[in-house]
N, C-alpha and C positions, 0 to 999 in steps of 0.2 A: 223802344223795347230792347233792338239789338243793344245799346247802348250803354242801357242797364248793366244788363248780362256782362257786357265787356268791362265794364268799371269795376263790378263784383268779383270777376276772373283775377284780373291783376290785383286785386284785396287779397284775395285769396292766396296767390304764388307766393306775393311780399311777406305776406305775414308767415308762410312754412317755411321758407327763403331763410326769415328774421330766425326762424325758432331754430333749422339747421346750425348757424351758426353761434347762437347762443349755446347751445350743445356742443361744440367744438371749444370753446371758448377754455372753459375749464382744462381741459386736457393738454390744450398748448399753452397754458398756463401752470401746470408742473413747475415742482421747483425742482432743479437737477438734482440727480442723486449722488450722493458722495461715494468714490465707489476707488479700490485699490487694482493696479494694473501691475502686470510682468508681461517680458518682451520674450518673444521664444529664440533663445539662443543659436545662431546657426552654429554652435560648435557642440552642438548637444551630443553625448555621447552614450553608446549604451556601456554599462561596465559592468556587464555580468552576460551571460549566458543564461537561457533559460530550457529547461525541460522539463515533461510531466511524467509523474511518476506517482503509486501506491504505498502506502503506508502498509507493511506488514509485520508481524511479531519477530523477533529475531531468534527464537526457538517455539516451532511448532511443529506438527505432525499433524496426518491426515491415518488414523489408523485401520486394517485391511485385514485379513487372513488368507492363511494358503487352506484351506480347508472348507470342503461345502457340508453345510447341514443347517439345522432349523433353530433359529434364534427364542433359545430359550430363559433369557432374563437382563434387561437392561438395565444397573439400576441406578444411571445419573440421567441428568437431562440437561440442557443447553443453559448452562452460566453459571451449571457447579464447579464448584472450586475443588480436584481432586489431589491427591497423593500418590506420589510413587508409589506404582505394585497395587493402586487401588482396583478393583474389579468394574469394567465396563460394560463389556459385552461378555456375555456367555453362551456358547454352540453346543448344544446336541453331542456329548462324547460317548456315546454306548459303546461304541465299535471302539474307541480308543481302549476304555475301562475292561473290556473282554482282553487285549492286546495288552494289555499292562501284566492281566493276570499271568497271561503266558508265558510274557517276560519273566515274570518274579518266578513264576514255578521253573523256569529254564534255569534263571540262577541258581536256585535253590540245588536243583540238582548238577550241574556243572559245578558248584561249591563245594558237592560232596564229594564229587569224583577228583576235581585236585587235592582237595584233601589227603583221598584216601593214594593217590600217586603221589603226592609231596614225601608222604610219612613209607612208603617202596623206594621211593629216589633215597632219602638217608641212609634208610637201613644196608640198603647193596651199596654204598656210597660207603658207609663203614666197612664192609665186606670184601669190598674190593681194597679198598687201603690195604686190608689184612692178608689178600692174596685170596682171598676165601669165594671170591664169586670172577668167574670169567671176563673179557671185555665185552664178548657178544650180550652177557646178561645185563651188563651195565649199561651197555650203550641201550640196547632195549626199555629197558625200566627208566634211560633217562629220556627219551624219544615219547615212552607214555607219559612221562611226565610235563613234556613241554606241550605236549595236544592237549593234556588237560587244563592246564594254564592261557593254552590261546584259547579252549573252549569257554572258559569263565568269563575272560577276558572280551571275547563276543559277545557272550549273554550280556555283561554290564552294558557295552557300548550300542546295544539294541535298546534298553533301557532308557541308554538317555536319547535316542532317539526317539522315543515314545515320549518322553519326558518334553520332548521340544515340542513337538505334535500338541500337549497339552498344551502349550504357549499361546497355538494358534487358535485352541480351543474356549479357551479362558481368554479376552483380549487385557491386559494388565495397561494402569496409565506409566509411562516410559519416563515420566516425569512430574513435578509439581504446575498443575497449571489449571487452567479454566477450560473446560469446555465452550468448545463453541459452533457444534455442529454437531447432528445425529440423525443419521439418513435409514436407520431401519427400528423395528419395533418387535416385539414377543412375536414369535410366529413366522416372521419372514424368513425366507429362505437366505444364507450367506454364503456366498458363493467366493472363488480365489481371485484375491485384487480387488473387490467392489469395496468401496469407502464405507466407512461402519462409524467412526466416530471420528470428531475433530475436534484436537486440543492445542492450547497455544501457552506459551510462559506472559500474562501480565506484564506492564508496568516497563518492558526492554523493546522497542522499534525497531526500526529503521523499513528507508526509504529505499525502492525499487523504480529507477528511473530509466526512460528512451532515449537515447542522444542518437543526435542523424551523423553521420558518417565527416560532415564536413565541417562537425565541432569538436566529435571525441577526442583529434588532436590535443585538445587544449584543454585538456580534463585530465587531471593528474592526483593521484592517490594521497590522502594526507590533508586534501585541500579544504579547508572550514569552508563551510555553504549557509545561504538561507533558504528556509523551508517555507513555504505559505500555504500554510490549511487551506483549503476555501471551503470547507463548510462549516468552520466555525471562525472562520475571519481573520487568525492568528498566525505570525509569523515564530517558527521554532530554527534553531541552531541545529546543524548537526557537522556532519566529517566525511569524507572520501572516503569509504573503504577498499572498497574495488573497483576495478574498471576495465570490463571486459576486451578482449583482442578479439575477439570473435564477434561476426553478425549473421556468421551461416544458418543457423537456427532460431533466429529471433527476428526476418523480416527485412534484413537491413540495418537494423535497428540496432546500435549496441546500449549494453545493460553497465548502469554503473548505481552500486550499493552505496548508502549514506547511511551512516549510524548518528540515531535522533540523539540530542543530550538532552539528559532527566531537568524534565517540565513538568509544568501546572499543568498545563491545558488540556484540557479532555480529550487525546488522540486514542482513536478505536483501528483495529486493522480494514484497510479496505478503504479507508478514507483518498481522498483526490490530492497532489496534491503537486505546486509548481517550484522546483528548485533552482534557486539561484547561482550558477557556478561564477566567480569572479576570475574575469581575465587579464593579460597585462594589455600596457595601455597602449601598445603599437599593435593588439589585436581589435583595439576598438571600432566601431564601425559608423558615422553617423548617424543622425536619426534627429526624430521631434519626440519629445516628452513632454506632456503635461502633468499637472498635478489631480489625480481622482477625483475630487472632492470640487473642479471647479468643473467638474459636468453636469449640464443640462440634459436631461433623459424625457423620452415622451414617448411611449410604448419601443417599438423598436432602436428608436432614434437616439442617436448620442450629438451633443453642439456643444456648442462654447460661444460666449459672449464677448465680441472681439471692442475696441476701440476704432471710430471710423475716424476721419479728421476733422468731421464737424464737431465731434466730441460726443456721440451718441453710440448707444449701445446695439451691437449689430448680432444676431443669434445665427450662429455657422455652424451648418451639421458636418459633423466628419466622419471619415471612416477611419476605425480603430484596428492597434493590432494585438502585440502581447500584451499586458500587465509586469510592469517592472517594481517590487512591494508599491509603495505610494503614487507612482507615477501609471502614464499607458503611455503606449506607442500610436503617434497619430501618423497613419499612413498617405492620409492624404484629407483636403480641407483648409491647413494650415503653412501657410509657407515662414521661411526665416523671416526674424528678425520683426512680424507681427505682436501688435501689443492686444494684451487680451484681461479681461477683466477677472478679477481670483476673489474678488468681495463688493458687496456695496450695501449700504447702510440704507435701503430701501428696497417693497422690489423691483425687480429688474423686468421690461419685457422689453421687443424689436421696435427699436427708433428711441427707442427712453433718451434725453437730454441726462448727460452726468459732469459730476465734474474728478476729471482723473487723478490722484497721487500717485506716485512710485511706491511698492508694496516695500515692506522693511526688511 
């Protein structure tokens, strides 16, 4: 009986034994894949500079008043397209409108009273010529007549004071441009300095970027740059225009302005985005680069598909650092002078049999 049993056993193992490697059989039976290789240059270099920075309008405003009272009629809304002098905001003037009156009736009667001392200064003006009127009379009559003059002169200059008042009370657009913000509604109270509406000029950029302290050196005015969108994927051109001496108010941080040139590409202000500054070549620094587009990704993970010497495809995770446009920076993973796979004509996984060419 035991005998059986044990015949039956080893039947049994041989034959799952037979079928495990009938299962294998295929797989190392692959035909290599044909697949293109680059060697990572140990003279790799970086040739740019890189900093992040905002895309904002190159004429906008954020507009405010010096005046509190109650917000009584807005009538644009966020992506109209307004005019110079157009009406935005409008505040509560009663008290301006009583203060205007005043004004005018001030004038009105300081207008009379020069008047009527303009038309005394001529006449004793002819008078005295003729001998006919004394100096004390003259100099009198001309003395009323310059306080009437500074009196007129007052009233006007209260006026346009009141006149300015209305400025703050009416908000006018300062320019041709788009709204693009609007922080109160009918009824709200406005209060001096609070943001009431925000407008920008279309269609003109530029770029607002952070340089650290141990690059701005080599950042110089005039200097053509590349721009890389990253949220719409696109690389734009633009120019050095400024470049700040100062980091006292900004962090450390110095501020250097790039004026975009006129593009296609759908840039909005506020967008992210990485500028390229180009340095000379005795500022260059070593490094490893790859090309974007031969990484492998699997949720957090970034690898590459290296050549091992048997000739098979070997998957190496690295770790990443800036983005240079088409390349990254590989910090660590990849040493010089490794050959690493950039294509192959089937797909690829770890251990895959290939057979290598030189990329063209």
């Amino acid at each position: 009986m035991k005998t059986k049993h044990t015949i039956a056993f080893l039947a049994f193992t041989f034959l799952a034994v037979s079928c495990g490697s009938e299962e294998k059989k295929p797989i190392a039976g692959n035909p290599p894949i044909p697949v293109k290789v680059s060697t990572i240059n140990e003279n790799s270099n970086r040739p740019f500079l890189t900093a992040s920075g905002t895309i904002q309008a190159v004429k906008s405003a954020n507009l405010s008043t010096r005046m509190m009272g109650f917000i009584t009629n807005t009538p644009v809304n966020v992506g109209d397209y307004v005019k110079t002098g157009q009406l935005l905001v409008a505040i509560n003037n009663s008290d301006l409108q009583a203060k205007l009156s005043q004004v005018n009736a001030g004038i009105s009667e300081a207008t009379a009273a020069f008047t009527n001392a303009e038309k005394d200064y001529n006449r004793f003006k002819n008078l005295f010529a003729e001998n006919s009127a004394s100096q004390k009379e003259f100099d009198d009559i001309t003395a009323h007549y310059n306080m009437a003059k500074a009196r007129l002169e007052g009233a006007k200059q209260m006026k346009n004071e009141v006149d300015a008042q209305f400025a703050y009370a009416n908000i006018r657009a300062p320019f041709d441009g788009v709204v693009t913000g609007k922080f109160i509604k009918n009824g709200d109270m406005a209060n001096p300095g609070m943001p009431l509406i925000a407008i920008e000029t279309p269609g003109k950029f530029e770029v607002v970027a952070s340089v650290p302290e141990s690059d701005i050196s080599k950042i110089n005015s005039g200097t053509p740059v590349n721009i890389l969108v990253k949220s719409i994927g696109k690389a734009v051109e633009g120019k050095v225009t400024e470049v700040s001496s100062s980091a006292k108010n900004t962090g450390g941080q110095y501020m250097v302005k790039v004026a975009l040139d006129k593009t296609d590409a759908s840039i909005l202000s506020g967008m992210f985005v990485t500028v390229q500054f180009p340095i000379k070549a005795q500022e260059k620094s070593e490094m490893v680069l790859i090309p974007n587009e031969v990484l492998v990704t699997k949720g957090q993970l970034s690898g590459i598909y290296t050549l091992s010497e048997s000739h098979t495809a070997l998957l190496r995770w690295l770790r990443l650092g800036r983005t240079f446009g088409d390349q990254v920076e590989v910090l660590s993973g990849l040493s010089s002078n490794e050959r690493y796979i950039i294509s192959a004509d089937g797909k690829l996984f770890n251990g895959a049999k290939v057979i290598p060419s030189p990329a063209p």
